[in-house]
Backbone bond lengths (Angstrom), bond angles and torsions (degrees), N, CA, C in turn:
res aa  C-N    CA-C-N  psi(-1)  N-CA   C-N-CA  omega(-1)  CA-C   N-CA-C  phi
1 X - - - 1.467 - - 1.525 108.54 -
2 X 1.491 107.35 146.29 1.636 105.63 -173.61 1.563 103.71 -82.63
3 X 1.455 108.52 161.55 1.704 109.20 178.19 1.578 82.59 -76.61
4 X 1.539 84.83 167.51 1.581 112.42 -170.68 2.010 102.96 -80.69
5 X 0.984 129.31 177.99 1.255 122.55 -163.86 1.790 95.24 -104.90
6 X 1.503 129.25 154.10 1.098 110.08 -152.62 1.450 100.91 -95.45
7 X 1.453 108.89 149.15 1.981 95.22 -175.93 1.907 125.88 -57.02
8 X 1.004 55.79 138.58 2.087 58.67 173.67 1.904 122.53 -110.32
9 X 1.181 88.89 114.29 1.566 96.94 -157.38 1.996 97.47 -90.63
10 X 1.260 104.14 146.10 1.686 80.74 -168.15 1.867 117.54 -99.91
11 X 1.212 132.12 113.18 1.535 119.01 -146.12 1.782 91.09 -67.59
12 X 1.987 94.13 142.74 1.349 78.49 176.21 1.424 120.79 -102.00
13 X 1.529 137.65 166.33 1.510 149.36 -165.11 1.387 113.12 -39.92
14 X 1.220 114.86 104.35 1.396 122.82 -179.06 2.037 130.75 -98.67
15 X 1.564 86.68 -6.56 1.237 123.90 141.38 1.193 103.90 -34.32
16 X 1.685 109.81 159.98 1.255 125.65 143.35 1.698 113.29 -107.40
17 X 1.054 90.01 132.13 2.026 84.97 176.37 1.809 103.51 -73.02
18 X 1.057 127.29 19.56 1.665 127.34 163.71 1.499 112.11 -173.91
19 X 1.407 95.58 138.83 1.580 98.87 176.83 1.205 116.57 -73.89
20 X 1.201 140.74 14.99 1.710 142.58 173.85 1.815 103.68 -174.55
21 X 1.334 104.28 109.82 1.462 124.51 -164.59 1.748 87.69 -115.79
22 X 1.140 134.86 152.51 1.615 153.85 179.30 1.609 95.30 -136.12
23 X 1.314 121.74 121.67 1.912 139.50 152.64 1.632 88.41 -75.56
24 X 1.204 120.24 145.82 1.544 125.11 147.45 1.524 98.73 -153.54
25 X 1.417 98.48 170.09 1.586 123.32 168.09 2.016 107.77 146.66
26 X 0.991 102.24 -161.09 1.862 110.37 -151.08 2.312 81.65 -92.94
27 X 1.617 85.37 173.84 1.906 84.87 -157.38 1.821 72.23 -88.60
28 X 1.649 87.59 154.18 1.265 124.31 167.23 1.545 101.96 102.58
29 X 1.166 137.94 5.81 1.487 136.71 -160.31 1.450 110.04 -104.99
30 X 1.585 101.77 -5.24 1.676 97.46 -165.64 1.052 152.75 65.44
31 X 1.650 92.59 42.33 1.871 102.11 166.41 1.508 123.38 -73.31
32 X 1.265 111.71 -55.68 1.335 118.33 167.20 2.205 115.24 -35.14
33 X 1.135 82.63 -48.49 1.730 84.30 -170.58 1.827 94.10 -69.91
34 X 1.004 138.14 -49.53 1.797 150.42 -134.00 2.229 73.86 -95.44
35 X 1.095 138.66 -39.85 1.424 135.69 -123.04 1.848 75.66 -122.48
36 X 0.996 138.93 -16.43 1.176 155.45 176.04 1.528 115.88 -80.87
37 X 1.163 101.58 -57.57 1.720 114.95 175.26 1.682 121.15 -91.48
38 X 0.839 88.66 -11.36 1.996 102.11 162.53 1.398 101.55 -95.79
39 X 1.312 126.41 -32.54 1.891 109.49 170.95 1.395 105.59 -82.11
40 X 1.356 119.35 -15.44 1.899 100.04 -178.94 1.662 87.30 -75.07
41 X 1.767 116.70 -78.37 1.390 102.64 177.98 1.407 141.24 30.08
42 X 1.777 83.93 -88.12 1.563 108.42 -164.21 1.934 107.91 -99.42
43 X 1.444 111.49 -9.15 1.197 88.75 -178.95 1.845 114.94 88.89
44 X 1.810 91.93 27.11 1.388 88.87 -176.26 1.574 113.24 -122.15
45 X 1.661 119.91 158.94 1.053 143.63 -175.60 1.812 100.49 -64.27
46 X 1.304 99.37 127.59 1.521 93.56 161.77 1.822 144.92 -99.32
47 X 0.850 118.63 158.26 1.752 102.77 178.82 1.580 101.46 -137.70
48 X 0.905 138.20 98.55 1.719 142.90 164.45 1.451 132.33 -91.29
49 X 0.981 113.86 111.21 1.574 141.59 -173.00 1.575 78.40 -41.26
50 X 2.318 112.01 152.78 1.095 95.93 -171.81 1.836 67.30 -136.50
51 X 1.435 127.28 103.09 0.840 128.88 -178.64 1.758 110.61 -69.19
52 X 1.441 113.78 -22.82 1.574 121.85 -143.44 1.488 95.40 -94.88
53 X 1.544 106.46 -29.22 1.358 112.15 171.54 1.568 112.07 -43.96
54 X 1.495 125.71 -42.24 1.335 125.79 -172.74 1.713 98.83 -60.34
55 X 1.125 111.89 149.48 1.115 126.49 -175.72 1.737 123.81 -115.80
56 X 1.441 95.26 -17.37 1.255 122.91 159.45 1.601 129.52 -73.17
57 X 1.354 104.42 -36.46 1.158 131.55 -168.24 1.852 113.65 -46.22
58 X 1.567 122.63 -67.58 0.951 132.75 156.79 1.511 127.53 -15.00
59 X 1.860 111.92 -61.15 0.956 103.37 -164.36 2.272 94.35 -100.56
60 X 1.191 100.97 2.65 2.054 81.96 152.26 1.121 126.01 -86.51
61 X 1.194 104.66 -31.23 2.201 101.09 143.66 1.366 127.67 -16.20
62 X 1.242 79.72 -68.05 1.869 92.00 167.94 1.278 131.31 -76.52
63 X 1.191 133.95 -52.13 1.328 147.69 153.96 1.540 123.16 -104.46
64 X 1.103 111.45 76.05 1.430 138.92 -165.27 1.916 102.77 -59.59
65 X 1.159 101.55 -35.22 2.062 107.02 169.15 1.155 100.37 -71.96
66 X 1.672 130.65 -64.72 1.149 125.38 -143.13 1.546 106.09 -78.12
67 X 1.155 116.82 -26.01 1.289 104.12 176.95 1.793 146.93 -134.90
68 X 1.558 76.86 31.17 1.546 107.27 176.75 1.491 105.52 -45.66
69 X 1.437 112.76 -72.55 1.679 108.20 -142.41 1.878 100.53 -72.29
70 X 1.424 127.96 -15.86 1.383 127.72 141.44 1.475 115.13 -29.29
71 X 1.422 82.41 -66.77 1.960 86.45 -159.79 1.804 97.58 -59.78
72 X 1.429 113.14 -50.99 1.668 97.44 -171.69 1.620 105.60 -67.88
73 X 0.986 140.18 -30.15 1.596 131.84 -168.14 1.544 95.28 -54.83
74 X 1.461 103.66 -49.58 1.822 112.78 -169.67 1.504 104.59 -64.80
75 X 1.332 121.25 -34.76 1.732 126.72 160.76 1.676 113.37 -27.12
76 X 1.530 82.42 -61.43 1.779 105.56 -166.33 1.280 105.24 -41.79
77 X 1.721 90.27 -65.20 1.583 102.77 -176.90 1.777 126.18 -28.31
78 X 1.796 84.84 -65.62 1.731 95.59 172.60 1.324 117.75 -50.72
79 X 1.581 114.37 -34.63 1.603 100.74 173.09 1.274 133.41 -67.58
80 X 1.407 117.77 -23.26 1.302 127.48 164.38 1.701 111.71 -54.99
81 X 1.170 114.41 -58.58 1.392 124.95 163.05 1.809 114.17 -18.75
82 X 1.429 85.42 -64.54 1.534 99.97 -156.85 1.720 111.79 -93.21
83 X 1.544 107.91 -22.57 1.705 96.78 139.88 1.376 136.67 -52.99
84 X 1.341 106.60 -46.77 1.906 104.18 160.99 1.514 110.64 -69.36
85 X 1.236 125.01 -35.16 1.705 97.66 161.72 1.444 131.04 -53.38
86 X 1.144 118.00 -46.09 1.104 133.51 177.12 1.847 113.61 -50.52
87 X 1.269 107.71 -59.36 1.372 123.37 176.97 1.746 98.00 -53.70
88 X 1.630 101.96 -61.87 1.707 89.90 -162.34 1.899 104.28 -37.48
89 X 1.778 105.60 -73.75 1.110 131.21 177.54 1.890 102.05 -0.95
90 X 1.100 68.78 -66.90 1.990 88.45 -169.46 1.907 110.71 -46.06
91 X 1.095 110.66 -10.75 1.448 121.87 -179.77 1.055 110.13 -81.98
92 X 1.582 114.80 -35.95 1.205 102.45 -172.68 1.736 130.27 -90.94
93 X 1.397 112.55 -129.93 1.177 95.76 -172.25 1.512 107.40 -118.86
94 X 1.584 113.95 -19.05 1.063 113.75 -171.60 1.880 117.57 -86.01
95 X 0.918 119.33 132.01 1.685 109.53 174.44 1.447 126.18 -31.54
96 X 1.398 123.67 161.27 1.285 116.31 176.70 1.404 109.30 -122.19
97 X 1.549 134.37 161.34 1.183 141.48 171.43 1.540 102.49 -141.13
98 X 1.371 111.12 136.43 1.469 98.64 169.20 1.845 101.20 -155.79
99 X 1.836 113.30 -178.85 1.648 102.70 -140.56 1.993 63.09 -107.09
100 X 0.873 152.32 2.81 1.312 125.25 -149.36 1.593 99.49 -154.14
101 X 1.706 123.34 154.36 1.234 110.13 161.39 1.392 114.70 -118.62
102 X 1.589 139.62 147.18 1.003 128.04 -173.75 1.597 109.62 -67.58
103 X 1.059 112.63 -38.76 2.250 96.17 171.90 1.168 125.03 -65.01
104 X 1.501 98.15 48.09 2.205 79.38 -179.57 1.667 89.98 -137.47
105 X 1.676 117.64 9.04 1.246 100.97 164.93 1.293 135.28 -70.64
106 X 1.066 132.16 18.96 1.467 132.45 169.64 1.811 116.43 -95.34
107 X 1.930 99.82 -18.33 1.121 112.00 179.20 1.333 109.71 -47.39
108 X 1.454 107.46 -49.26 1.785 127.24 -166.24 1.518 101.77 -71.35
109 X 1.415 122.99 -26.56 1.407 124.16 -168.84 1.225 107.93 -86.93
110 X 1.219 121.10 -40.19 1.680 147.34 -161.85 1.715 82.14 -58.31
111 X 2.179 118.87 -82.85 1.031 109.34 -174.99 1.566 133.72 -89.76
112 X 1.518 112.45 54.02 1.740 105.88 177.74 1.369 92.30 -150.15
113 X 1.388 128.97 3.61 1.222 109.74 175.08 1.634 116.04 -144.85
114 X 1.512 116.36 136.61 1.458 116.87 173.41 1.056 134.00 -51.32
115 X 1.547 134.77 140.23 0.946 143.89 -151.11 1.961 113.02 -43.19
116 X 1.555 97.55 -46.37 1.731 107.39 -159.90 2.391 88.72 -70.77
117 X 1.465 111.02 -17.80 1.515 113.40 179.98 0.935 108.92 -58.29
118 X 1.745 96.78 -80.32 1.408 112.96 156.77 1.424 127.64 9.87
119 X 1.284 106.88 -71.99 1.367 112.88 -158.81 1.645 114.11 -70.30
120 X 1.573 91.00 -29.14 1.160 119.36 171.64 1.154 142.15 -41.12
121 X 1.451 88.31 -57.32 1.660 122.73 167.29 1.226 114.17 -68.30
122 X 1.671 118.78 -54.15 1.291 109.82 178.70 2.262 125.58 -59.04
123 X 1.263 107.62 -26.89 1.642 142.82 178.84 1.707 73.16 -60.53
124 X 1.454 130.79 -121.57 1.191 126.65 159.61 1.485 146.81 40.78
125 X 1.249 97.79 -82.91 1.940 115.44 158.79 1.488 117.72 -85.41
126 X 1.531 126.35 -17.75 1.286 133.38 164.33 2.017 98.53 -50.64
127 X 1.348 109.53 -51.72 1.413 112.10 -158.54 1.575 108.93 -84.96
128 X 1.377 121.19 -18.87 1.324 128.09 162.21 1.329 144.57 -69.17
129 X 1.734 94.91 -45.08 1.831 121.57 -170.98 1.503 108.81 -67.51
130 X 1.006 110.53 175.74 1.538 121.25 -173.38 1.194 130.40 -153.43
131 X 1.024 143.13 91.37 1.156 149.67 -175.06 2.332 118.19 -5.99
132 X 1.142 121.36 66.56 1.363 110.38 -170.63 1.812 110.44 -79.55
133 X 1.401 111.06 146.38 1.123 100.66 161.53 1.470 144.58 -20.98
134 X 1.431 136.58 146.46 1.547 118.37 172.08 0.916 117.36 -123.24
135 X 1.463 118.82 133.90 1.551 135.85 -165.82 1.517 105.22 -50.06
136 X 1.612 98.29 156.60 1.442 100.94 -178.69 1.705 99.16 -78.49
137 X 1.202 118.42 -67.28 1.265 115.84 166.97 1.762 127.38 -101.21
138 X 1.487 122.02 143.08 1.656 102.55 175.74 1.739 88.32 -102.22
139 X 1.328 114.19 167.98 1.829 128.36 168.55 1.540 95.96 -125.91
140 X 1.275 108.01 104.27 1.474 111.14 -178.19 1.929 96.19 -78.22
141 X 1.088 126.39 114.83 1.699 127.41 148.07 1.547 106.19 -66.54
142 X 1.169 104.69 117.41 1.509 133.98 140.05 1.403 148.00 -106.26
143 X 1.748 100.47 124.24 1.867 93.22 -170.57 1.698 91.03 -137.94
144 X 1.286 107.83 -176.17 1.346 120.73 -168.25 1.981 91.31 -82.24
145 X 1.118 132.33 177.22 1.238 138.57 138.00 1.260 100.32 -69.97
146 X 1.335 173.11 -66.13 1.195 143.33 176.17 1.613 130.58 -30.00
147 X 1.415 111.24 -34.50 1.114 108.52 -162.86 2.016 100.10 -96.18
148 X 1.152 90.42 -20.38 1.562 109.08 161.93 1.218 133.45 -61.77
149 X 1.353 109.90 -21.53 1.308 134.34 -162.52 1.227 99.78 -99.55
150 X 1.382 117.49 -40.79 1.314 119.22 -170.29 1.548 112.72 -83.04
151 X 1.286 129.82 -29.65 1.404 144.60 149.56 0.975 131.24 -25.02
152 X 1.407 102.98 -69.06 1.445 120.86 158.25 1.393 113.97 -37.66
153 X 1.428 129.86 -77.41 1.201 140.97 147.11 1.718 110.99 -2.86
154 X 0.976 108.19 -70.85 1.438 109.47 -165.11 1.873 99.92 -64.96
155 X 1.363 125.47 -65.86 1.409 122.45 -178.17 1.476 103.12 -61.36
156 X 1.034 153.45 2.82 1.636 165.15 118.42 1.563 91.45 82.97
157 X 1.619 135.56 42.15 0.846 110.91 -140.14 2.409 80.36 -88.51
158 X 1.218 108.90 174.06 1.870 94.79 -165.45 1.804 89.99 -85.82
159 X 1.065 118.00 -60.20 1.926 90.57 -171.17 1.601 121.33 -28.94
160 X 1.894 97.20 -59.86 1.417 95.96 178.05 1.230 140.19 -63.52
161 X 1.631 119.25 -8.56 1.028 139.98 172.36 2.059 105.36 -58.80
162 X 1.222 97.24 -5.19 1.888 90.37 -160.46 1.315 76.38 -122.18
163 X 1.341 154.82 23.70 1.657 152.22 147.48 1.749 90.47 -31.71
164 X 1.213 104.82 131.36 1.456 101.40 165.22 2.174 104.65 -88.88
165 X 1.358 102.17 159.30 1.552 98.48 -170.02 1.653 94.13 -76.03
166 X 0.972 144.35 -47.18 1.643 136.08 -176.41 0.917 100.85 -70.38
167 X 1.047 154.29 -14.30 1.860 147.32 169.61 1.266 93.88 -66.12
168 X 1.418 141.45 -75.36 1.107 160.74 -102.29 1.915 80.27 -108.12
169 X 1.316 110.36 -52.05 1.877 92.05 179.92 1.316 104.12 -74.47
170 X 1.042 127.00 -61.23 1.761 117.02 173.69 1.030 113.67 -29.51
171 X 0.999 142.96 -16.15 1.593 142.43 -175.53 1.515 82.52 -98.70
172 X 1.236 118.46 -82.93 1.468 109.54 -141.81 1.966 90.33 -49.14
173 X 1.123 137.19 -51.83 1.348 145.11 -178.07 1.672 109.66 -19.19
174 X 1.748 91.84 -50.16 1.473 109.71 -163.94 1.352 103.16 -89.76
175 X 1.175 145.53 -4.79 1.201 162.85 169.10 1.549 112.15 -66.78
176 X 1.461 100.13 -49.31 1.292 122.96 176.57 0.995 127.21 -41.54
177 X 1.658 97.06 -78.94 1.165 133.34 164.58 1.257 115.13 -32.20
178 X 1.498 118.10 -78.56 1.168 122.93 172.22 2.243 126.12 -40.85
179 X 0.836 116.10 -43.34 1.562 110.98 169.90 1.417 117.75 -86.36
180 X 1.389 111.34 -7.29 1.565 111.51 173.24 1.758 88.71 -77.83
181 X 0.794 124.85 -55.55 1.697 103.71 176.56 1.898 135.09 -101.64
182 X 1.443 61.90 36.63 1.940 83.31 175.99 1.522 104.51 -78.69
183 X 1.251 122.50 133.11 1.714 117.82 171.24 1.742 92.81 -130.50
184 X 1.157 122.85 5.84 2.115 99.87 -175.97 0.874 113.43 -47.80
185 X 1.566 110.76 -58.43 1.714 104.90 -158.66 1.843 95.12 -137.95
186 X 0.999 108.89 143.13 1.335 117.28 163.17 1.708 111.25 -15.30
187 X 1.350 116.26 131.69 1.333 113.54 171.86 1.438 116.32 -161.49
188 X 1.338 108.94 150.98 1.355 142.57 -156.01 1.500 116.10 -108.76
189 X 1.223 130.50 73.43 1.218 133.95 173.95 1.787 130.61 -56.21
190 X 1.449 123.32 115.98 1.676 98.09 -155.97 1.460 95.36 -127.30
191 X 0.877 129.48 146.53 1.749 145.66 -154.60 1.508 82.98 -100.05
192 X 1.047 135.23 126.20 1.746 134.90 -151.49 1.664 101.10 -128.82
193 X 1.345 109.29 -14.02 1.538 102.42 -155.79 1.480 91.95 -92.53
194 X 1.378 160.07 -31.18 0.937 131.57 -175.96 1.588 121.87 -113.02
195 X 1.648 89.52 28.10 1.965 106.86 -177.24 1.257 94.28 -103.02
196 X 1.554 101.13 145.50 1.512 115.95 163.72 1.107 126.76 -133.81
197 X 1.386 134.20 67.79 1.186 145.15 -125.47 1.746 100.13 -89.53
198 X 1.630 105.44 -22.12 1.297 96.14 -168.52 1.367 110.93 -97.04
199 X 1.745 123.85 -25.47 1.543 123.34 160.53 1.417 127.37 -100.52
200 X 1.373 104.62 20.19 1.418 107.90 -175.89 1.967 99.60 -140.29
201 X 1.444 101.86 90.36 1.460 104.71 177.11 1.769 111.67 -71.39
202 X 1.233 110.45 26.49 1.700 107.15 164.82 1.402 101.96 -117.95
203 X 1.694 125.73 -9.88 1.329 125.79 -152.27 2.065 77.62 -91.09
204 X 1.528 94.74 -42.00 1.349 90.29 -174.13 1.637 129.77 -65.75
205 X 1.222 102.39 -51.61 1.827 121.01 153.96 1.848 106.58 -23.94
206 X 1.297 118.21 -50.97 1.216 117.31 166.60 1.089 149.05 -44.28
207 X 1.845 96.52 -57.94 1.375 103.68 160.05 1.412 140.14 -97.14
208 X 1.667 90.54 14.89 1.812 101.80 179.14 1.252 94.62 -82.80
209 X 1.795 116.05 -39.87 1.640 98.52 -175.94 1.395 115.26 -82.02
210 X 1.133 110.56 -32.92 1.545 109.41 159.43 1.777 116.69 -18.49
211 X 1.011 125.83 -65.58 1.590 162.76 155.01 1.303 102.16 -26.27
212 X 1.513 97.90 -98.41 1.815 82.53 172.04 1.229 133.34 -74.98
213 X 1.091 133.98 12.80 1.688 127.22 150.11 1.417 124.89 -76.80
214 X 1.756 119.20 -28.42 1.277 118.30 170.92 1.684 121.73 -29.48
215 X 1.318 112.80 136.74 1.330 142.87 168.75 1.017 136.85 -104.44
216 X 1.312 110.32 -53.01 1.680 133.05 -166.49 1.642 91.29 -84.64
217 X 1.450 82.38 163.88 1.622 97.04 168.87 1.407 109.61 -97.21
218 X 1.459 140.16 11.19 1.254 129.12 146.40 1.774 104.31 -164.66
219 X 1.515 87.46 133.41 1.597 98.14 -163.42 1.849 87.90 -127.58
220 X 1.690 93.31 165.23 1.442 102.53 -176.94 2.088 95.18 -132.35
221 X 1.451 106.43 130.88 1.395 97.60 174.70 1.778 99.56 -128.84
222 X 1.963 94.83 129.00 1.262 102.44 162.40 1.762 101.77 -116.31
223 X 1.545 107.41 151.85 0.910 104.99 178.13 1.901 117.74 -82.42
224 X 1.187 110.12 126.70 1.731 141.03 -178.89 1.504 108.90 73.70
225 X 1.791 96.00 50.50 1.500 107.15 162.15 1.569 104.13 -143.96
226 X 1.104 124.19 -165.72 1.565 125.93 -177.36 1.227 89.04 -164.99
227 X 1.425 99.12 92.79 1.578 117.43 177.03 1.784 92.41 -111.00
């Protein structure tokens, strides 16, 4: 009898299905960690939002009125920054991945500051911002503020520990809000709360193919449905 023929296992895509992929969604949801393990993957360049840099940041934690339109001006700033990262990046040869997109700063402006700020802010970052590249695809993470809450909690990190609890749903609200009428670039909405992409290598297997099978210009993924 002949030996059997030897199995053939099929290697999987080590590719990236896009040369510049964006993670986003509200803190505690896990872009940074998910935007991390798709660049080992694929062999991609990283770019990470440097929230800590704000210096402001800490104390609108605490007093979320008093010191909003600080903390977003210093936003602005970083976005200027991180549009020329983005752009350089893009020159080169290697792919990009990153946890954040530069158009969603108005999101943060929209809910922490009053209208006459506002306006302010926007007058302001109009004269700064810069046009950055746009991702081939964004993966919006989505979780409840509960399950956010609890995250937070667990990485205990001490600023975030002083998240006020109505900040934290307004955000996720405005989060919402905001990619339900997002059209830039193709996007991928992912039901976040019962994925674990970082201790569960099937949670991940899921949504890598998830990822590269996309088609549509806007898809929704829950995990053990085919939405």
């Amino acid at each position: 009898m002949s030996a059997a023929p030897p199995l053939t296992v099929t290697a999987p895509q080590l590719r990236p299905p896009h040369r510049y992929i964006a993670i986003e969604g509200p803190i505690g949801v896990g872009k940074t960690t998910l935007a991390t393990l798709l660049a080992e993957r694929w062999s991609m360049r990283t770019l990470f939002e440097r929230p800590q840099d704000n210096p402001f940041l800490e104390r609108f934690y605490r007093d979320t009125t008093r010191y909003a339109l600080q903390t977003q001006l210093n936003f602005a700033l970083q976005r200027l920054t991180q549009t020329r990262e983005v752009a350089e990046a893009m020159t080169g040869h290697a792919p990009l991945i990153a946890d954040f997109i530069t158009q969603k700063s108005e999101l943060f402006a929209r809910l922490t500051l009053p209208d006459d700020e506002f306006h302010l802010y926007r007058d302001i970052a109009s004269r700064i911002d810069t046009s950055a590249p746009a991702p081939d695809l964004v993966v919006y993470l989505q979780a409840s503020p509960e399950v956010l809450f609890a995250r937070i909690q667990k990485r205990a990190l001490p600023m975030e520990l002083q998240i006020p609890d109505a900040y934290l749903r307004a955000l996720c609200d405005a989060y919402n809000d905001f990619f339900y009428h997002y059209d830039a670039t193709p996007l991928l909405t992912v039901n976040a709360e019962h994925l674990n992409p970082l201790d569960s290598p099937a949670d991940f297997a899921l949504l890598v193919d998830r990822i590269e099978s996309m088609r549509g210009r806007k898809e929704f993924f829950v995990k053990g449905t085919s939405l």
